[in-house]
C-alpha positions as CSV (number, residue, x, y, z in Angstrom):
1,X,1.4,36.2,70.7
2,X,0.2,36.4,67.0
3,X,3.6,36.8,65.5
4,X,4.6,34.0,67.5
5,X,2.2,32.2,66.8
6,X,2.6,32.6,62.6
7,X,5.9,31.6,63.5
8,X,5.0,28.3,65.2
9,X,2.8,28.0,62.0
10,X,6.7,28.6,60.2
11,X,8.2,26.2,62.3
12,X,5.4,23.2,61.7
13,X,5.4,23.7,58.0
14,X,9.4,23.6,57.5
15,X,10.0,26.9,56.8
16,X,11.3,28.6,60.0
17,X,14.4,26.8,61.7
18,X,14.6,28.5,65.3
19,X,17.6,28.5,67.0
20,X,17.4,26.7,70.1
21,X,19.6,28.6,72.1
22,X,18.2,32.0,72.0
23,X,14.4,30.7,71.7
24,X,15.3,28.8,75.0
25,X,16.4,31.8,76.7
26,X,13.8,34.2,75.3
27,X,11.7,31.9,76.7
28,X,13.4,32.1,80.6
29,X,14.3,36.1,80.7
30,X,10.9,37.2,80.7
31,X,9.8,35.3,83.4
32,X,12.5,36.8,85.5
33,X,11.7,40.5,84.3
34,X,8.2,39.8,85.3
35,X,8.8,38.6,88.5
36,X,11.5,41.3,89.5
37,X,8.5,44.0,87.5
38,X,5.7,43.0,90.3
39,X,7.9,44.6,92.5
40,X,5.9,47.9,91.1
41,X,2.9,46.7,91.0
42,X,0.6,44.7,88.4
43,X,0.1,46.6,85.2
44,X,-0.2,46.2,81.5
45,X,3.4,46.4,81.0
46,X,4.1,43.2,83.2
47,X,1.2,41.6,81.9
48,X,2.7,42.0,78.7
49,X,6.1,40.5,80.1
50,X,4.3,37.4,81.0
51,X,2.6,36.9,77.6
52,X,6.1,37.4,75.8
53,X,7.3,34.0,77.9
54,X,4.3,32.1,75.8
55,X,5.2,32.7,72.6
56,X,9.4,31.6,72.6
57,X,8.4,28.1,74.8
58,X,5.6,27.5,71.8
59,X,8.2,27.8,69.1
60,X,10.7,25.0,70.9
61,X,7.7,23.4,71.9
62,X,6.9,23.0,68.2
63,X,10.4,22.8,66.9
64,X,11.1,19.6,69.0
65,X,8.0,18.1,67.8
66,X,8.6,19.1,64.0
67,X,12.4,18.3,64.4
68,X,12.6,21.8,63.1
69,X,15.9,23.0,65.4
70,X,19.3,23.5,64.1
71,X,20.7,20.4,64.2
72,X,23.9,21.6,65.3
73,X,24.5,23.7,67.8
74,X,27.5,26.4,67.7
75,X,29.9,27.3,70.5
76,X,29.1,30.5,69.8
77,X,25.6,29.6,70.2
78,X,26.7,27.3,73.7
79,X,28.9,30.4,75.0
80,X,25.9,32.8,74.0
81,X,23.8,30.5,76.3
82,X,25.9,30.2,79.1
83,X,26.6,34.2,79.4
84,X,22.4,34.8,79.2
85,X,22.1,32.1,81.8
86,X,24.8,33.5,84.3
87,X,22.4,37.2,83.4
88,X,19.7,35.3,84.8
89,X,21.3,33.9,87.6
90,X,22.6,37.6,88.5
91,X,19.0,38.3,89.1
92,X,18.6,35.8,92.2
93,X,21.7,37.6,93.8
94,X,20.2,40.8,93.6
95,X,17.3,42.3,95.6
96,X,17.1,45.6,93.8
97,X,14.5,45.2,91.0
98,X,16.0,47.7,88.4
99,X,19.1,45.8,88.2
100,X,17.1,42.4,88.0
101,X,15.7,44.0,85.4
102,X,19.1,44.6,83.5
103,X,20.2,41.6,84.3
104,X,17.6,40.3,81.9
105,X,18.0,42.9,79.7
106,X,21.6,41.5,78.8
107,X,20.5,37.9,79.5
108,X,18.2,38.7,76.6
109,X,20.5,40.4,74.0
110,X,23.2,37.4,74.6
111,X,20.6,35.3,73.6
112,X,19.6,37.0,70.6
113,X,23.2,37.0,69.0
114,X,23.0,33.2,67.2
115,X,19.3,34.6,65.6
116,X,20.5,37.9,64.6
117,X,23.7,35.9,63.3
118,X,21.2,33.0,61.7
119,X,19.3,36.0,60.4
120,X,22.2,37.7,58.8
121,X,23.5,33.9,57.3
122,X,20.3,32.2,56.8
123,X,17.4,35.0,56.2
124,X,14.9,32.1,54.9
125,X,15.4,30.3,57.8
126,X,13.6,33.1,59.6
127,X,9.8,34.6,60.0
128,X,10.0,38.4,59.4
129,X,6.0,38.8,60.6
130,X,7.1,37.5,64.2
131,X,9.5,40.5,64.5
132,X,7.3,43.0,62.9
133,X,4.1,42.5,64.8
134,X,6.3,42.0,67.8
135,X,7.8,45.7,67.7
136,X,4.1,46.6,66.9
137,X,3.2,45.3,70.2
138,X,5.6,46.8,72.1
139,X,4.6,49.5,70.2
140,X,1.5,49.9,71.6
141,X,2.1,48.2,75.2
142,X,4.6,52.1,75.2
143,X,1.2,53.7,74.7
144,X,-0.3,52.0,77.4
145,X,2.0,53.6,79.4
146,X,0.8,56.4,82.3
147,X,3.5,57.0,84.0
148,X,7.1,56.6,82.4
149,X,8.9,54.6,85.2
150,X,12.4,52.7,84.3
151,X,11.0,49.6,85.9
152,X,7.0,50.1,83.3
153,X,9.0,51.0,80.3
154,X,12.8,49.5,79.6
155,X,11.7,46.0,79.2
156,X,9.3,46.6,76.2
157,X,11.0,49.6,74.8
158,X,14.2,47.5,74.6
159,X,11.6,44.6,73.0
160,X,11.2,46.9,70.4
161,X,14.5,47.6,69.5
162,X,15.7,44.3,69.6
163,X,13.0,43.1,67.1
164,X,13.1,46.1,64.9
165,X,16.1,45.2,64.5
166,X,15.8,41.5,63.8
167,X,13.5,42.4,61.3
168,X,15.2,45.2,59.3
169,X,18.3,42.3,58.9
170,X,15.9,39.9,57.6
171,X,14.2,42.3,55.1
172,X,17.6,44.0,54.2
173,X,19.3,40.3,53.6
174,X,16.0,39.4,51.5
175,X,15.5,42.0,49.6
176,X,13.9,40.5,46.3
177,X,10.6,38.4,49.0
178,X,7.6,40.2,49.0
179,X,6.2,41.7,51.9
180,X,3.9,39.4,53.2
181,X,0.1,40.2,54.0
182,X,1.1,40.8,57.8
183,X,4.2,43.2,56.8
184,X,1.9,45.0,54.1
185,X,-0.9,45.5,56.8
186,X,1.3,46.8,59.1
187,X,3.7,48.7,56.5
């Protein structure tokens, strides 16, 4: 919530520009992986699931009201919604919750494409924090783990990768910014 919250903060000042696309859907797979997650039962992990819903519908939330979205919206970034959708929409059709699971797994990555393009393209027009303190937390939502169960652990270990990742483009394709008093913390 923190790092999405700094970038809120980002997005209300001018200097993030979310895409709408991906936030929209990073908003919607969560709340599928953490309905098809009670399935095992109520831990931490889901939890966490829940809480990572918050953060993506605060950042359109605040991007409508700023006017801070990409005016213009890609087919790339159209087809990259459609494709996370029908992920999600897989989910209803399936009763087994590993695969509803994957299904918003892949939902989620699709989704992620027109940032980590926007990252590559526009590295200013992201918030490298948010991703940082994002694989932190899935970081430590792993530790919190008793029991290494596909259905406790693939959703935030793939969190973390996804982020990581997102952040090492943004840091590599800015190279000269400073590390900012989150990143140094953390770093």
């Amino acid at each position: 919530m923190a790092g999405e919250a700094r970038y809120v903060a980002a997005v209300l000042r001018g200097q993030a520009r979310p895409n709408p696309v991906s936030w929209f859907c990073w908003a919607l797979a969560p709340v599928v992986a953490f309905a098809a997650q009670l399935s095992h039962g109520l831990r931490p992990t889901e939890w966490m699931t829940l809480v990572i819903a918050i953060g993506p519908i605060a950042v359109v939330v605040a991007a409508a009201v700023k006017g801070g979205v990409r005016s213009r919206v890609s087919a790339l970034d159209l087809a990259c919604g459609a494709v996370s959708l029908a992920g999600l929409a897989a989910w209803l059709v399936t009763s087994r919750p590993a695969v509803a699971i994957l299904f918003s797994i892949v939902a989620d990555l699709v989704a992620a494409v027109p940032t980590f393009r926007n990252a590559y393209r526009r590295p200013m027009d992201e918030c490298a924090p948010t991703y940082l303190m994002s694989t932190v937390a899935m970081a430590i939502t792993l530790l919190t783990v008793h029991r290494w169960t596909f259905g406790q652990v693939v959703l935030p270990a793939y969190i973390l990768a996804v982020n990581a990742a997102l952040y090492a483009v943004i840091r590599v394709r800015t190279p000269l910014s400073p590390l900012s008093t989150v990143e140094a913390a953390i770093v």
